[in-house]
PAZA-744182 format. One record per residue: residue in three letters; z, y, x of N, C-alpha, C in turn; residue number from 0. Coordinates in steps of 0.1 Angstrom, whole numbers. Layout:
<nodes>
> ALA	Z	Y	X	Z	Y	X	Z	Y	X	NUM $
...
</nodes>
This chain:
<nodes>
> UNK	0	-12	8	0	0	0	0	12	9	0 $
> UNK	-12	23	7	-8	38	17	4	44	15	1 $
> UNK	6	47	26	25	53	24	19	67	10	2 $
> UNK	8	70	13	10	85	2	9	78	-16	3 $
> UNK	5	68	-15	9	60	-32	25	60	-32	4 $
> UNK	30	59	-21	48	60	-21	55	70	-26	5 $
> UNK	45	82	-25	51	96	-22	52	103	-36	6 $
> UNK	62	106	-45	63	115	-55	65	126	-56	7 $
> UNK	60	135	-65	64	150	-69	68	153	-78	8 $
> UNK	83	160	-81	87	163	-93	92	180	-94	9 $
> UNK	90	182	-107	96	192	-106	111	194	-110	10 $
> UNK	121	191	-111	136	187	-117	149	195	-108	11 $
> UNK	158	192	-118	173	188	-111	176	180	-104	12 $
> UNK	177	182	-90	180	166	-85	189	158	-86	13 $
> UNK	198	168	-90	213	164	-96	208	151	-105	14 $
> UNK	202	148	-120	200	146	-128	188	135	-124	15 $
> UNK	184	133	-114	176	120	-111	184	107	-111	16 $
> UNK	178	93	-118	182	79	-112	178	74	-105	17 $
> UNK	177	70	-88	174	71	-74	183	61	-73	18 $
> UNK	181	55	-63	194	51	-51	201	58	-46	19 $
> UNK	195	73	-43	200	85	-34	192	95	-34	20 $
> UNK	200	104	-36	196	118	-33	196	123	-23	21 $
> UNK	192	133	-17	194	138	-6	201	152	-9	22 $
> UNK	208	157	-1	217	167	-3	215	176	13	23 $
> UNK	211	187	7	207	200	21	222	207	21	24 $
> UNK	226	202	30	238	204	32	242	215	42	25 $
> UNK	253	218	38	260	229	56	264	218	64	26 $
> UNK	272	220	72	272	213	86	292	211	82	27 $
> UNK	295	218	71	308	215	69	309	202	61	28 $
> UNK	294	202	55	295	188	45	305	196	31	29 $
> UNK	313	204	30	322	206	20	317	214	8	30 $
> UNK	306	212	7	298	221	-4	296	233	5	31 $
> UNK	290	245	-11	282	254	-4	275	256	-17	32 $
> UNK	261	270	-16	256	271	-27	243	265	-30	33 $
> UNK	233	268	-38	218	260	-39	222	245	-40	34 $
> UNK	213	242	-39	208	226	-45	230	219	-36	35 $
> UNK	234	221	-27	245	217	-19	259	216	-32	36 $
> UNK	261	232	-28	268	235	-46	267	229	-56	37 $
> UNK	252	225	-64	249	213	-77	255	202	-74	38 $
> UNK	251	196	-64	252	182	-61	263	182	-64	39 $
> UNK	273	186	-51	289	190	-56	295	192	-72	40 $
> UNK	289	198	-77	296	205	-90	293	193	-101	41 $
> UNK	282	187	-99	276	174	-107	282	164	-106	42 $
> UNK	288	157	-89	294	146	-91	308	147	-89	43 $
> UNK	317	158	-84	326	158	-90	335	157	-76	44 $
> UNK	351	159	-82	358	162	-68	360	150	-56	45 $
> UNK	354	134	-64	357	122	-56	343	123	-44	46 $
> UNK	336	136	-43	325	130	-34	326	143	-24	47 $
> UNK	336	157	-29	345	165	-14	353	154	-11	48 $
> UNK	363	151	-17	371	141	-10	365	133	0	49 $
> UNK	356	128	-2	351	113	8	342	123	19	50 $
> UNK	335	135	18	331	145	26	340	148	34	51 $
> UNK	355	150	31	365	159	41	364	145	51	52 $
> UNK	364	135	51	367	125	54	355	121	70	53 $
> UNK	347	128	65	332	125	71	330	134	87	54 $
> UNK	341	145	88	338	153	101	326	163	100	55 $
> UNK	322	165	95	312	174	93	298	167	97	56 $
> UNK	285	177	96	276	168	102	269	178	112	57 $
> UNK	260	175	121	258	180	131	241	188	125	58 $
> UNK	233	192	126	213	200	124	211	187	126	59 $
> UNK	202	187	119	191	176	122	196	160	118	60 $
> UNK	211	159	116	214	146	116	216	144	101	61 $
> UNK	222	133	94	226	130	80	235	119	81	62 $
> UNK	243	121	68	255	110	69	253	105	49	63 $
> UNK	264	100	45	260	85	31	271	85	29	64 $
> UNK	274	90	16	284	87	9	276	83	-5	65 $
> UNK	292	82	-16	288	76	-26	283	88	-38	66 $
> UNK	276	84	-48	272	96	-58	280	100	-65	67 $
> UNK	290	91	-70	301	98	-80	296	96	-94	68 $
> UNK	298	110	-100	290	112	-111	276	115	-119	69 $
> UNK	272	111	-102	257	113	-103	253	99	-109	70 $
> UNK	239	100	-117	233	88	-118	224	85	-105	71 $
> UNK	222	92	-99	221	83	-79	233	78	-76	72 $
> UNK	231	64	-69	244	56	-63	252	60	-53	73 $
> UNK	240	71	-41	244	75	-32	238	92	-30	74 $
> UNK	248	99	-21	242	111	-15	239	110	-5	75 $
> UNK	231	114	5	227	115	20	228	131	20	76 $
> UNK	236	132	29	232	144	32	233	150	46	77 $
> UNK	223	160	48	211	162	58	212	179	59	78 $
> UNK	215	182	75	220	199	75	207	202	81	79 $
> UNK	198	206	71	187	216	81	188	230	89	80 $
> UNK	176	232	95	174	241	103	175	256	99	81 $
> UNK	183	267	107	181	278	99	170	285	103	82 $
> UNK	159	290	97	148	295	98	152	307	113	83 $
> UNK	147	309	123	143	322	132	134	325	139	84 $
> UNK	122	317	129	106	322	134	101	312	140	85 $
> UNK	109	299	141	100	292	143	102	283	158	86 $
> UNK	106	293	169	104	290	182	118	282	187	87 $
> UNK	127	286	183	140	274	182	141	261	177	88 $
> UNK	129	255	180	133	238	175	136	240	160	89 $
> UNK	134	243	151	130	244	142	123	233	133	90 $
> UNK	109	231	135	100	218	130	108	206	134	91 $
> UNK	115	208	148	118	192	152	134	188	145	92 $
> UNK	137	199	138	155	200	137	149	194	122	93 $
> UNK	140	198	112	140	198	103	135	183	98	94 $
> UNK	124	179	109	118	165	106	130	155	110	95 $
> UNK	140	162	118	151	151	121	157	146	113	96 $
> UNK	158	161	99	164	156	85	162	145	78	97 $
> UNK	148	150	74	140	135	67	142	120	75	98 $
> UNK	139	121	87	139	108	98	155	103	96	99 $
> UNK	163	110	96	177	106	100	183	103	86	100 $
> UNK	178	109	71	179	104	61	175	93	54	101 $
> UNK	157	90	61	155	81	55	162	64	62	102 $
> UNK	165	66	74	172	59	90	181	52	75	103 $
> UNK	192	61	74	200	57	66	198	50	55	104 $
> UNK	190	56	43	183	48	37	179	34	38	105 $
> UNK	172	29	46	168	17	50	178	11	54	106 $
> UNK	188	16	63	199	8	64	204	3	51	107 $
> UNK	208	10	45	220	6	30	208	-3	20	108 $
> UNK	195	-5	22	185	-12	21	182	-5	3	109 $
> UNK	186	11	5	181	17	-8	159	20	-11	110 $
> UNK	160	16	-26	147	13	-24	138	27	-29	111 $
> UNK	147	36	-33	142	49	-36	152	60	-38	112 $
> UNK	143	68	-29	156	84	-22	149	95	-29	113 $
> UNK	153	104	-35	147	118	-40	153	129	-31	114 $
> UNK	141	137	-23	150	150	-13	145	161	-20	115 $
> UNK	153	172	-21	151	184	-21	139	196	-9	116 $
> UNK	135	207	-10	132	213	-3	138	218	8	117 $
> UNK	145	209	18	152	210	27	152	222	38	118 $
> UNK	158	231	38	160	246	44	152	257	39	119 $
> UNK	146	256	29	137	265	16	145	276	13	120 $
> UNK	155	272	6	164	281	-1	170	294	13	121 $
> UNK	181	292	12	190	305	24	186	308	35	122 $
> UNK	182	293	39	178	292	53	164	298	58	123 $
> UNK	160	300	50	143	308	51	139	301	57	124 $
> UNK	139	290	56	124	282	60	110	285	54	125 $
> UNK	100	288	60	89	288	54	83	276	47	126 $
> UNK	82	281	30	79	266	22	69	259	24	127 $
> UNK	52	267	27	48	256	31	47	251	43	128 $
> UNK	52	255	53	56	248	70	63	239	65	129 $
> UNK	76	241	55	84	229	52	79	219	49	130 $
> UNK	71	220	35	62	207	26	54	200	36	131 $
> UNK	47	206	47	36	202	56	50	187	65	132 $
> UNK	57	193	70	67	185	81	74	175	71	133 $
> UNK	76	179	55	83	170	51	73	157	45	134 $
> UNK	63	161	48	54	149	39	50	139	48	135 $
> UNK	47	146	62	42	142	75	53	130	80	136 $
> UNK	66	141	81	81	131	87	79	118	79	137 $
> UNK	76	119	62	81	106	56	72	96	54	138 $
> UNK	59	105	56	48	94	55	48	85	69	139 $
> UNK	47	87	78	53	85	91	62	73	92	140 $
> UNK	73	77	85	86	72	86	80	53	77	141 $
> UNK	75	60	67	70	50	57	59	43	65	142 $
> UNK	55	43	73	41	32	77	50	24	84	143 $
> UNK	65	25	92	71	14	96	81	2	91	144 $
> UNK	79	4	77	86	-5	67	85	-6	53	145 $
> UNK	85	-15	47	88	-16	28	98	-9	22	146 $
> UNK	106	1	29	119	9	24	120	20	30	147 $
> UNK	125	31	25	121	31	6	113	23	7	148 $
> UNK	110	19	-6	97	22	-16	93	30	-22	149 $
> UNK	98	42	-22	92	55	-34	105	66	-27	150 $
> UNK	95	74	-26	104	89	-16	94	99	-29	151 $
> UNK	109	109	-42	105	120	-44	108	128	-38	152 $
> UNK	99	138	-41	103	153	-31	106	160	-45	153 $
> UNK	118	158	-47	125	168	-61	121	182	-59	154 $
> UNK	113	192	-64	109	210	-60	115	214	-72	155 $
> UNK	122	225	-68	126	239	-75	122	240	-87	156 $
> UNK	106	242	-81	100	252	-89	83	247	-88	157 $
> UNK	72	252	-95	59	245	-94	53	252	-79	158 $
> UNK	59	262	-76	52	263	-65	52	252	-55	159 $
> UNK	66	251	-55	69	240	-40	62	226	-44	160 $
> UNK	63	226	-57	60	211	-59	45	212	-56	161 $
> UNK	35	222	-59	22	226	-52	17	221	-44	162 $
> UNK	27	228	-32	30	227	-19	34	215	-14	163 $
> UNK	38	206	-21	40	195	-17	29	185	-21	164 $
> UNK	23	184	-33	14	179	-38	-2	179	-30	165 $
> UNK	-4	195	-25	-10	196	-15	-11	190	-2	166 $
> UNK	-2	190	4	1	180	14	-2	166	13	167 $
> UNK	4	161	4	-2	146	-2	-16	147	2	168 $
> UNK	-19	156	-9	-36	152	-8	-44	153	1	169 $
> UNK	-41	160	16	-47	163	28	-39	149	33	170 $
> UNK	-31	149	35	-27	134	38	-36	122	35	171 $
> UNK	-39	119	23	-44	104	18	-63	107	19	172 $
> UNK	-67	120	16	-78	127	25	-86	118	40	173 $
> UNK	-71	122	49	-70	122	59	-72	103	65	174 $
> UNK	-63	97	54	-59	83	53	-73	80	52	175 $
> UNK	-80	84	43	-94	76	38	-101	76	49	176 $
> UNK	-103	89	56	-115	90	67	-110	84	78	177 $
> UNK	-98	81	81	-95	69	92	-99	56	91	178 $
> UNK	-98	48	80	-106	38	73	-117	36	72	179 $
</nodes>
């Protein structure tokens, strides 16, 4: 199967998805925060700060796995991106660490479908379509070396991002054809 048949676009709450796991754009305290960080939090409820205080914080680029709580996902991953400063700070490589180190986890806990947010979009001024471009790239990538996931959404905001993401797909599997 081409990893981009794997690849979904939605436009939603990610809060409100049934997944294995969500992905959560986290601060680096792990202890909540606002944007998509804050929901997640506010949705599943105080048993998933608790199990966060627990966790040490997480470091850019890396991700850690707790449980969902009240979420109808089983699990959160959550993954501290990069803050946007133009670019020249490791930046791309901090951000594809996200995806890579989320999905890493993923396949461990042998979850067969993760839904991520627009990871560093929101505060962090990441440029959205630089984001969509690295995030479709990281997971399609990630996806040619295994059967897990099975299905990676990219949960967007708004119809732009989901666009922007959608677009990507399609220069992707484009791209897929003329290799073949």
């Amino acid at each position: 199967m081409p990893e981009s048949s794997r690849l979904i676009v939605v436009t939603a709450d990610i809060t409100t998805l049934d997944v294995d796991a969500i992905v959560n754009a986290a601060n680096s305290s792990l202890l909540g925060g606002g944007g998509v960080d804050g929901a997640i939090h506010r949705a599943a409820g105080p048993q998933l700060l608790a199990e966060c205080r627990t966790l040490d914080g997480c470091e850019t680029g890396d991700a850690k796995i707790t449980g969902g709580y009240r979420l109808r996902a089983r699990h959160v991953i959550h993954t501290v991106g990069p803050v946007w400063h133009g670019g020249d700070s490791g930046e791309p490589e901090l951000l594809a660490s996200c995806y890579r180190r989320s999905l890493e986890l993923a396949r461990r806990h042998g979850l067969k479908c993760i839904a991520f947010p627009s990871i560093s979009t929101g505060v962090y001024g990441y440029p959205k379509a630089a984001a969509a471009k690295i995030a479709v790239r990281t997971v399609s990538d990630f996806l040619k070396s295994g059967d897990r996931p099975q299905s990676v959404t990219f949960c967007c905001f708004d119809h732009r991002a989901a666009e922007l993401h959608r677009r990507e797909i399609a220069v992707l599997g484009s791209a897929m054809g003329e290799s073949q």
